[in-house]
C-alpha positions in Angstrom: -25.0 -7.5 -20.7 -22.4 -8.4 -18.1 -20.1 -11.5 -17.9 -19.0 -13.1 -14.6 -15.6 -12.8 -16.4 -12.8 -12.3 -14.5 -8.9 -10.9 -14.7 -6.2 -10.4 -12.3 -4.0 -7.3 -12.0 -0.9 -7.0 -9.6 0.4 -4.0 -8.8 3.5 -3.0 -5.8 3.2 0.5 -4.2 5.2 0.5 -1.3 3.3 -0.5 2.0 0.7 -2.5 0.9 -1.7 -1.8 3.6 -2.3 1.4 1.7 -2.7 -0.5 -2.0 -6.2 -1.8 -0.9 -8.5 1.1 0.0 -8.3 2.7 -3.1 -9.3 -0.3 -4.9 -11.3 -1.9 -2.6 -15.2 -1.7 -3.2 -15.5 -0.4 -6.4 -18.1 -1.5 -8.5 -16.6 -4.6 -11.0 -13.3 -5.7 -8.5 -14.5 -9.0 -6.5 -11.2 -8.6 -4.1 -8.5 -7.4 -3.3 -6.0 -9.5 -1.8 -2.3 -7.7 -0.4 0.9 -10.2 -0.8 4.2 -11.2 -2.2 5.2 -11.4 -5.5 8.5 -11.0 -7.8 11.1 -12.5 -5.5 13.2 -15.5 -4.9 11.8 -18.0 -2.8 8.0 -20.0 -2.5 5.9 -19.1 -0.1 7.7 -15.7 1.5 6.4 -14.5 5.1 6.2 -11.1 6.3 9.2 -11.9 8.0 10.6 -13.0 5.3 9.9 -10.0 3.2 11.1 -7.2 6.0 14.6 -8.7 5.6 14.6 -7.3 2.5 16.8 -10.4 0.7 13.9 -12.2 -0.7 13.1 -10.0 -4.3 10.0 -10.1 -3.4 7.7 -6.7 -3.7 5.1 -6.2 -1.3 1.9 -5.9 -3.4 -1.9 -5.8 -4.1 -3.5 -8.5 -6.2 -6.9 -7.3 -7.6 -9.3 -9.8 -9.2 -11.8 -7.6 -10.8 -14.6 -7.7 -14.2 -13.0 -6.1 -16.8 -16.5 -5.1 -18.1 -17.5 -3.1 -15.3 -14.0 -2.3 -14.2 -11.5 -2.2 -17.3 -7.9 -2.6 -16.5 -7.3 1.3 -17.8 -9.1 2.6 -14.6 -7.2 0.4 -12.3 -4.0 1.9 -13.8 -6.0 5.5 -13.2 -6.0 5.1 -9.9 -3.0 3.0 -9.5 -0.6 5.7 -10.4 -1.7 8.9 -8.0 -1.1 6.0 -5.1 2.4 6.5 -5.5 6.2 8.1 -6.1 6.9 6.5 -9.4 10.3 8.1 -9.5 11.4 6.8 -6.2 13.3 3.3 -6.5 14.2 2.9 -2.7 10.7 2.5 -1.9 7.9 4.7 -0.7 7.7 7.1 1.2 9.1 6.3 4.5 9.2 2.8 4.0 12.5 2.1 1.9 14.1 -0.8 0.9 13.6 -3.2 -2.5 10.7 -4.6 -1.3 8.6 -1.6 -1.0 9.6 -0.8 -4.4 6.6 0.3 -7.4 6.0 -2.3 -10.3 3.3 -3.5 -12.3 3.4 -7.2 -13.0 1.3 -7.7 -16.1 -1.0 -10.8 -16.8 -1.2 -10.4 -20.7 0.0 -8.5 -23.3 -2.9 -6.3 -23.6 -2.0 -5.3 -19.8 1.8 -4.9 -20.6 0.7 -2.2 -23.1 -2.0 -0.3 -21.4 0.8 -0.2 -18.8 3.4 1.0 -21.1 1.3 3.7 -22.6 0.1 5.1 -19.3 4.2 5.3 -18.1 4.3 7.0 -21.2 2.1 9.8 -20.7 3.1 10.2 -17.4 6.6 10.8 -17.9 5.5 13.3 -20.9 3.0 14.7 -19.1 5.6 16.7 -16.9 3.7 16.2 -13.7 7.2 15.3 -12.4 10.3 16.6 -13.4 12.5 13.6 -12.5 12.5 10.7 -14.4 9.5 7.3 -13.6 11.2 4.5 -12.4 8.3 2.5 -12.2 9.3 -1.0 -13.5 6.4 -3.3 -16.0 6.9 -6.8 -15.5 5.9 -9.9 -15.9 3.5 -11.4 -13.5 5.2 -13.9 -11.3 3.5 -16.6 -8.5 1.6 -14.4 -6.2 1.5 -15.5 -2.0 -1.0 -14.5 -0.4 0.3 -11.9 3.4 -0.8 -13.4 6.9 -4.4 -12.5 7.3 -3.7 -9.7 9.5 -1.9 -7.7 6.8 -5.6 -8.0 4.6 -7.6 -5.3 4.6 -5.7 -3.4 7.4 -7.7 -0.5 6.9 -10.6 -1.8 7.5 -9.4 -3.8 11.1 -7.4 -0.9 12.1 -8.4 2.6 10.7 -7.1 4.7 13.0 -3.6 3.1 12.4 -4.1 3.2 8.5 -4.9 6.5 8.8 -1.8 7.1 11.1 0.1 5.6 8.8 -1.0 7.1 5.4 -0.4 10.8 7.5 3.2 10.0 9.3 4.5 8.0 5.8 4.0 11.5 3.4 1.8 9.3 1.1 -1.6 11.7 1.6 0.9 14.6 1.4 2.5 13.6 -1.8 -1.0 12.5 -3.4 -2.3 15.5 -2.5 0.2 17.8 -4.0 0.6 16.2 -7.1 -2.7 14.8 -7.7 -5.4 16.5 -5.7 -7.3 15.9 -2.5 -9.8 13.8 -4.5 -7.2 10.9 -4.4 -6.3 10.8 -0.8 -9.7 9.4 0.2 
């Protein structure tokens, strides 16, 4: 038996149009929601956020049933979505607030995060080091509607933009087609 019980993850991954898809749908995750989290100031715009002086990540905010859905997959597919060894951003969107994190909502997260970074790095899948920061979770604003589910609204752009970034070509050569989708 189920519960209607829910948690929140928060993970940044560069462009945050193309944090959702992979998340999106799946049986146990009630949304997915892209925004701002980790910086300076309340209630950040996209505006805001392309300066680049605000902290502030862009992110995905996933409220999902950790009985159907436990916070272990999430980090399985969180981690083929991007360059973990890049801190200037991903792919070709660079600056700070394109940058990778995972901002934890409880201990239990902070660890499964921890020991996943872990095996990465000794798994020798990349041969420089994970950058990839574990933090605290920090006052998540919600992006102007237009940014939520932008593949969905505009999928031959997303799809543009997944191809002309490198992130389908990087996925792809270190984790497999499968993980492009």
């Amino acid at each position: 038996m189920t519960t209607n019980k829910t948690e929140l993850a928060t993970f940044a991954g560069g462009c945050f149009w193309c944090m959702v898809k992979p998340f999106d749908e799946m049986p146990g995750i009630e949304k997915v929601i892209s925004g701002y989290t980790g910086g300076n100031i309340s209630n950040p715009t996209y505006e805001d956020i392309k300066k680049g002086t605000t902290g502030h990540y862009e992110a995905v905010q996933i409220e999902f049933n950790p009985e159907l859905f436990p916070y272990e997959k999430l980090l399985e597919l969180y981690w083929p979505q991007i360059d973990p060894t890049d801190d200037g951003g991903q792919f070709f969107d660079r600056g700070s607030q394109y940058r990778t994190a995972i901002f934890y909502h409880n201990e239990e997260q902070r660890e499964l995060a921890e020991k996943t970074k872990q095996e990465l790095e000794a798994s020798g899948r990349y041969k420089t080091p994970i950058v990839t920061e574990i933090k605290p979770a920090t006052p998540f604003y919600e992006a102007e509607e237009y940014h939520q589910k932008f593949y969905k609204k505009n999928p031959e752009k997303y799809k543009q933009e997944r191809q002309e970034s490198g992130r389908d070509a990087h996925i792809k050569e270190y984790w497999g087609e499968e993980y492009t989708k």
